[in-house]
N, C-alpha and C positions, 0 to 999 in steps of 0.2 A: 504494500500500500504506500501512494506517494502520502510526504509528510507534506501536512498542512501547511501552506505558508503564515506563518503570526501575524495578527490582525497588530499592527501600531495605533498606540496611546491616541493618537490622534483620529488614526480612522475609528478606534471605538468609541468616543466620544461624538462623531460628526452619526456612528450610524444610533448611537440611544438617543440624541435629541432626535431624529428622525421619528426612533421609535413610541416615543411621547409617551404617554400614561402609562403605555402598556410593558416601559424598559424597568428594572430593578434593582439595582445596588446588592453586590454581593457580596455578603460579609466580609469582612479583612481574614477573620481567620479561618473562615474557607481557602483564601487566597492567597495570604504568608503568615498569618501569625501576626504575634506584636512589630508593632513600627511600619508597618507595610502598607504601604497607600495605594489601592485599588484605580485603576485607570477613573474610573468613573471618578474620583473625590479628588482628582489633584485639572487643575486648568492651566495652562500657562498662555499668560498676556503679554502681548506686545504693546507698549502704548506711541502714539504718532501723535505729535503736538503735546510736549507734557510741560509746558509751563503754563500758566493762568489756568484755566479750564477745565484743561488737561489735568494738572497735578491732581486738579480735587475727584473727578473721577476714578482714576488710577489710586487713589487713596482708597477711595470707597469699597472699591475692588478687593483692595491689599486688606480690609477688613475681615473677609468671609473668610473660614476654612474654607480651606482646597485651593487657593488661588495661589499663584506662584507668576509672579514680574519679573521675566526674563530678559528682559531687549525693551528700550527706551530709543527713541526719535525725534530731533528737532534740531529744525536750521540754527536756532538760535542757543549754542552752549550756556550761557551765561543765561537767560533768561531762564532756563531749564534745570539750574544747579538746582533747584530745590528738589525735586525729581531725581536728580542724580545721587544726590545724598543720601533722600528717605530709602530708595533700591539700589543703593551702593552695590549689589551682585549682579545687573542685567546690565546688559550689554550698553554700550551707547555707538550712535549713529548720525549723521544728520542726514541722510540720503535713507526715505522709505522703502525703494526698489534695493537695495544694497541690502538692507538690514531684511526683508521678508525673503531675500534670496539665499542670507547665510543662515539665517535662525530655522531650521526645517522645526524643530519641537515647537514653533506657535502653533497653537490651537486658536486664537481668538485675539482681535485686533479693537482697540479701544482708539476712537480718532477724534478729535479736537484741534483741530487744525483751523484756520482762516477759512470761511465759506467756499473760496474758488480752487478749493484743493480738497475738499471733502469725497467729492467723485474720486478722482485718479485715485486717492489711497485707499476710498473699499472697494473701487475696483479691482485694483491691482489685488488686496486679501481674500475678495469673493473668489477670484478668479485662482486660486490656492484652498478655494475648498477652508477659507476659515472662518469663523465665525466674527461679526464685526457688529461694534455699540458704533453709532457718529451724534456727532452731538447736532445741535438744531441752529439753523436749519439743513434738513437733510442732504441738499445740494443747495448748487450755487442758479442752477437755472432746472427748464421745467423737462427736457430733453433728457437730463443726468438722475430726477427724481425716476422718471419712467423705467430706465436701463437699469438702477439698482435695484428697483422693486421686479422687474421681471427677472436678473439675474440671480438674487435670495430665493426666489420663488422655483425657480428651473434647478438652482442646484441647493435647495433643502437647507440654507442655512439658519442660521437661529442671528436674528436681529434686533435689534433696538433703538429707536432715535433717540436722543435727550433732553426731551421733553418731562421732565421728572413730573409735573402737576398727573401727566395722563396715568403714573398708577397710582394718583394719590386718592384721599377719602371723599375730597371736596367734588372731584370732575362725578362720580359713584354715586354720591348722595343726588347730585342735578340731575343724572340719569333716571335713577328710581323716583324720583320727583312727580319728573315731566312723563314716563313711564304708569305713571298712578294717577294721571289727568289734575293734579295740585293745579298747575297754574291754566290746564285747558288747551287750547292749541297754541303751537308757538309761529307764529306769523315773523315776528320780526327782532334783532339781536344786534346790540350794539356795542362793538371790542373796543377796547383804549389803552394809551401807554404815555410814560414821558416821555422815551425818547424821542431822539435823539439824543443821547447825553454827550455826542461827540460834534466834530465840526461837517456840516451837511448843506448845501448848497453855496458852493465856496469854487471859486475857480481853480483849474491844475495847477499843482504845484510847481515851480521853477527852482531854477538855481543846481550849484552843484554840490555835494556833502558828500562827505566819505563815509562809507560804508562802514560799521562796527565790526572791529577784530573778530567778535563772534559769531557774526551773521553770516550767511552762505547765502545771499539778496537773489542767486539766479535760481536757487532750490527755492525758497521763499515765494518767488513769481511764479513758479510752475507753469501751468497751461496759459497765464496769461499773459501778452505782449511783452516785449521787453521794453523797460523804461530806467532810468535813473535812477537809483537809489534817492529818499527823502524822507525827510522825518515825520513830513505829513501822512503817511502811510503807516507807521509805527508807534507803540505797540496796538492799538486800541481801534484807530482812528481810519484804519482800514475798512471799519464797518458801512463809512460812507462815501465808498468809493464804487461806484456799479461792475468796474473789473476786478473787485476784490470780495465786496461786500452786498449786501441786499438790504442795506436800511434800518430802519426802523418796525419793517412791517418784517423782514426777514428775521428780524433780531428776535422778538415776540410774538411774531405773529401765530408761531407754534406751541406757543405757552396759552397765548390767551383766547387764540382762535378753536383751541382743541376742548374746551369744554361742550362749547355747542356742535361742532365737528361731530362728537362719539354720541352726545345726549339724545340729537339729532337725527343719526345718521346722514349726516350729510355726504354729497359726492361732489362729483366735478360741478362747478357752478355753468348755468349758460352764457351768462353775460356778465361783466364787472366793466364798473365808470368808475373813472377817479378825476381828484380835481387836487391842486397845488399849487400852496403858498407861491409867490413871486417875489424874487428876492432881488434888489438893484446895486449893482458895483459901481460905481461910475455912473455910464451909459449903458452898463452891460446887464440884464435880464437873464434871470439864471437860466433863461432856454439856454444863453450864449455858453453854458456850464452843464453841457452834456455827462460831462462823466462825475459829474457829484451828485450823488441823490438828494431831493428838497427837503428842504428844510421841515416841512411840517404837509402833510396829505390827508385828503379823506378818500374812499375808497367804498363804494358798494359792489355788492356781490349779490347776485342773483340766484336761487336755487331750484328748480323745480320740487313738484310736490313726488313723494315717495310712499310706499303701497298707501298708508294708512295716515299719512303725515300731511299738511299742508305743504304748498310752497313757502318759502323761506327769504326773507331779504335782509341780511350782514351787513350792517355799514362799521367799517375802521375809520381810526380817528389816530391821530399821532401829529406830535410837534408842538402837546399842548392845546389842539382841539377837541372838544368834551362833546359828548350825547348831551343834551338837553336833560337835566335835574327830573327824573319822577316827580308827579307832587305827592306820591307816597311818603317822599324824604322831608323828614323836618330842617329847620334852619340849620343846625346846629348837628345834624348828621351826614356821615362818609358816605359817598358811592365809589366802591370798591376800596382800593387802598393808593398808595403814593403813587406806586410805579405803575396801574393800569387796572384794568378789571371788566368783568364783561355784565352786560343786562340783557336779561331774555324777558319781550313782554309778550304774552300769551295770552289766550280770549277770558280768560276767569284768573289771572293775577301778575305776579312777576318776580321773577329772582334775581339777585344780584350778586353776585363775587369778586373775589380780587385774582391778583395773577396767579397763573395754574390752577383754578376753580379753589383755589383756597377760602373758609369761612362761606359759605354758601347761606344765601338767606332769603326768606321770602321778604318782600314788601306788602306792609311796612314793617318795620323790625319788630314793633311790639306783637304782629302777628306769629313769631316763636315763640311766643309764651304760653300759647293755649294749641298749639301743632302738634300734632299726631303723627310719628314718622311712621312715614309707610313699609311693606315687609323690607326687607334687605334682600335683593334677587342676584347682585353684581359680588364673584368674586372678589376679598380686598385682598391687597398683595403688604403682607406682614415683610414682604426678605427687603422693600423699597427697590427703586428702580432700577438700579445695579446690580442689587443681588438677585433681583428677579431675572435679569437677562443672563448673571451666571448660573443660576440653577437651572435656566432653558436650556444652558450649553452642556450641562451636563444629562439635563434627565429629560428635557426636549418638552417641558412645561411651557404656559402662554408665556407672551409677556405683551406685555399694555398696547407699545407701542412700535412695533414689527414693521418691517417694510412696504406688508400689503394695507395700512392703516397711515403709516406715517408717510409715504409716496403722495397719496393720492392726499392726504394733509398737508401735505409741501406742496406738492403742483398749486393748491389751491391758493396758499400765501402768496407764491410767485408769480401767478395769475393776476394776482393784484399789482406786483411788480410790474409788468406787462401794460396795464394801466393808467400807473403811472408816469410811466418811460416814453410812452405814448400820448401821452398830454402833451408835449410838448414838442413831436415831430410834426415835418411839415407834410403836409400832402399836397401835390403839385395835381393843378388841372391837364388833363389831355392837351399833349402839345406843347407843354412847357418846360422848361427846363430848369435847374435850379440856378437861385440869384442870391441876393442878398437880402434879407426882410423881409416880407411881402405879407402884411397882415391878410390877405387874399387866402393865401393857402395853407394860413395855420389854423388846423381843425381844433384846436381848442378842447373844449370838453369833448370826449367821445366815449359812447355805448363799444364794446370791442363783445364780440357776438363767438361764442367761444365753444367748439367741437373738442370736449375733452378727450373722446376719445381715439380722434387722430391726430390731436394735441396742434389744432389750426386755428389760426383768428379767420371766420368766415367772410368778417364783411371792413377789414382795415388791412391790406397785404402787408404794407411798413411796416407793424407791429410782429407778425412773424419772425422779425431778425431778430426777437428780444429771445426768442423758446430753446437755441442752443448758440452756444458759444463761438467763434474761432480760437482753435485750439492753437497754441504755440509747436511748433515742428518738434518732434519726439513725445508731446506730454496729451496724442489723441486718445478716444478713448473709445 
């Protein structure tokens, strides 16, 4: 009889999440006795991007038995020491393709990176068969949400966005809520946030600066154009950059959008308008200030209705613009909290939260005094969001916020991006060509009419150049 070839730590790992409920943990000392750690209870992580972000995930991680922080990632040494300290035994790196091509014992890739590198690096782990967390939001455009949610799905991985609110008690309790006809049908939802906390409708940066001894600025840029090293890009302030960053609706919109997202069941929206602030330099109008995102947007989203659901209308708010006060609210009380929060108003009442569905409440507050919570229907996830995508990895359990849930929640964000980008392109009549100015051909506010699932603007062509990238030579995807 031929000898079996040995199933490795890792493929048995990728094949019991596969297995899900039905896989088993089998005792240690069936397996060696004392000290002996069973494929199944030991994980090894690679993290990409472990400074800000990064560090606090990969901490999270390093909490649970069974995990093991082999190999560490990031252009920026110095920015990263804290990461390099607390896992003084994993490897370090600045090149991702380097580091997943010598580390073969990764099992699972944890990524925090800048928005426009979030693609290339789970591609590059999906595409190894490993398991991958990315933080939010899940891509940088709507083309990159689509390929990683079909590529998780084709090859069985165990995912998670980092979106921490969706396995939390607050998004659960809105569900079982609205589930139990509490507030009646929900017609209409209004998200909010303060950002921008960074600099956002600002023209390119100039000048020349030298690059920091620890930065590797061409790894850094990845798929996106090559330009100048600047400090206006670093560390933070990348967020409001369209070739780097996604805004303000990118930044949150996955936190604050996702309660009514899952309560919902919402999908692809059909149509989203936005409108944005105008900002003046001189003589210059932030139209002339393509590659900064505005300063401050609103944003509707359209929903059809689903089996049993009405249709749905989402208006975003950010840069400091607010929903209009319920008159449920007294003078002297919050809607939501500092950083953002969402209100769902429905035919028979209304609820209100703050970011990540946190503190959920009907209006008017004093109506918690006399409420009745309804049954409890929605599993809650006791491990938190990290530990719940490791125990996926090992035992192929849910988790909150997987590919096929959080794709199709990022398309949606970035839809709005789409929106916005397009507020302010010109559209030239038949026959024309372009010129300088021409309040004639700037479409201004526009409806963008939206086939989610061929992923087309039907009735704005311009606007199609926002749904995928040009990729830099070597970093396609």
């Amino acid at each position: 009889m031929k000898n079996k070839k040995k199933l490795s730590r890792r493929k048995f790992l990728k094949t019991s999440a596969v297995a899900g409920s039905a896989f088993m943990i089998v005792p240690r000392s069936v397996l060696g006795g004392k000290g002996y750690t069973a494929p199944s209870d030991q994980l090894n992580i690679a993290g990409i991007g472990v400074g800000g972000r990064g560090a606090g995930i990969l901490a999270d991680a390093a909490k649970i038995p069974g995990t093991n922080i082999i190999a560490l990632c990031d252009v920026d040494f110095k920015r990263a020491m804290g990461s390099f300290s607390r896992f003084s035994q994993a490897k370090q790196y600045k090149d991702f393709r380097k580091m997943l091509e010598k580390e073969k014992d990764v099992d699972a890739v944890m990524i925090a990176t800048p928005d426009h590198t979030h693609a290339v690096c789970a591609m590059a782990a999906m595409e190894l068969d490993k398991h991958v967390y990315v933080e939010k939001p899940l891509t940088h455009n709507i083309y990159e949400a689509r390929l990683l949610t079909e590529t998780a799905r084709k090859r069985k991985l165990v995912t998670q966005m980092g979106n921490q609110g969706s396995s939390g008690e607050g998004v659960r309790l809105i569900q079982e809520w609205i589930d139990a006809g509490i507030i009646g049908e929900v017609t209409r939802v209004h998200c909010w946030t303060n950002r921008p906390i960074w600099p956002q409708g600002v023209p390119k940066p100039t000048g020349n600066h030298p690059v920091p001894e620890s930065l590797d600025w061409d790894l850094w840029l990845g798929p996106a154009a090559h330009r100048a090293y600047n400090p206006a890009y670093l560390p933070f302030k990348w967020r409001g950059w369209w070739d780097f960053g996604t805004g303000s609706l990118g930044d949150m919109g996955c936190h604050i959008i996702d309660p009514p997202f899952k309560a919902l069941r919402l999908g692809y929206p059909t149509s989203v308008e936005a409108s944005v602030s105008q900002v003046y330099v001189g003589d210059f109008r932030l139209a002339d200030f393509p590659d900064s995102c505005p300063p401050a947007s609103k944003v509707h989203f359209d929903f059809p209705a689903r089996n049993n659901m009405p249709a749905v209308e989402l208006i975003w708010y950010d840069g400091g613009i607010l929903p209009r006060r319920p008159a449920e609210l007294q003078a002297n009380e919050s809607m939501g909290e500092t950083g953002g929060g969402t209100l769902f108003e429905g035919t028979r009442g209304k609820i209100v939260c703050g970011i990540y569905g946190k503190n959920p409440s009907l209006l008017p507050y004093k109506a918690m005094d006399y409420f009745k919570q309804p049954e409890k229907t929605i599993p809650r996830v006791e491990e938190g969001h990290v530990g719940s995508w490791v125990k996926a990895c090992k035992e192929g359990t849910p988790t909150s916020s997987n590919f096929d849930y959080a794709g199709p929640l990022t398309e949606t964000v970035l839809m709005g991006n789409l929106a916005i980008r397009s507020f302010n392109l010109k559209q030239l009549k038949p026959g024309k060509t372009p010129s300088s100015w021409d309040p004639w051909t700037y479409p201004g506010r526009i409806q963008l009419e939206w086939n989610g699932q061929d992923m087309t603007i039907t009735n704005f062509e311009a606007a199609n150049q926002f749904i995928k990238r040009e990729y830099r030579s070597g970093w396609e995807i």
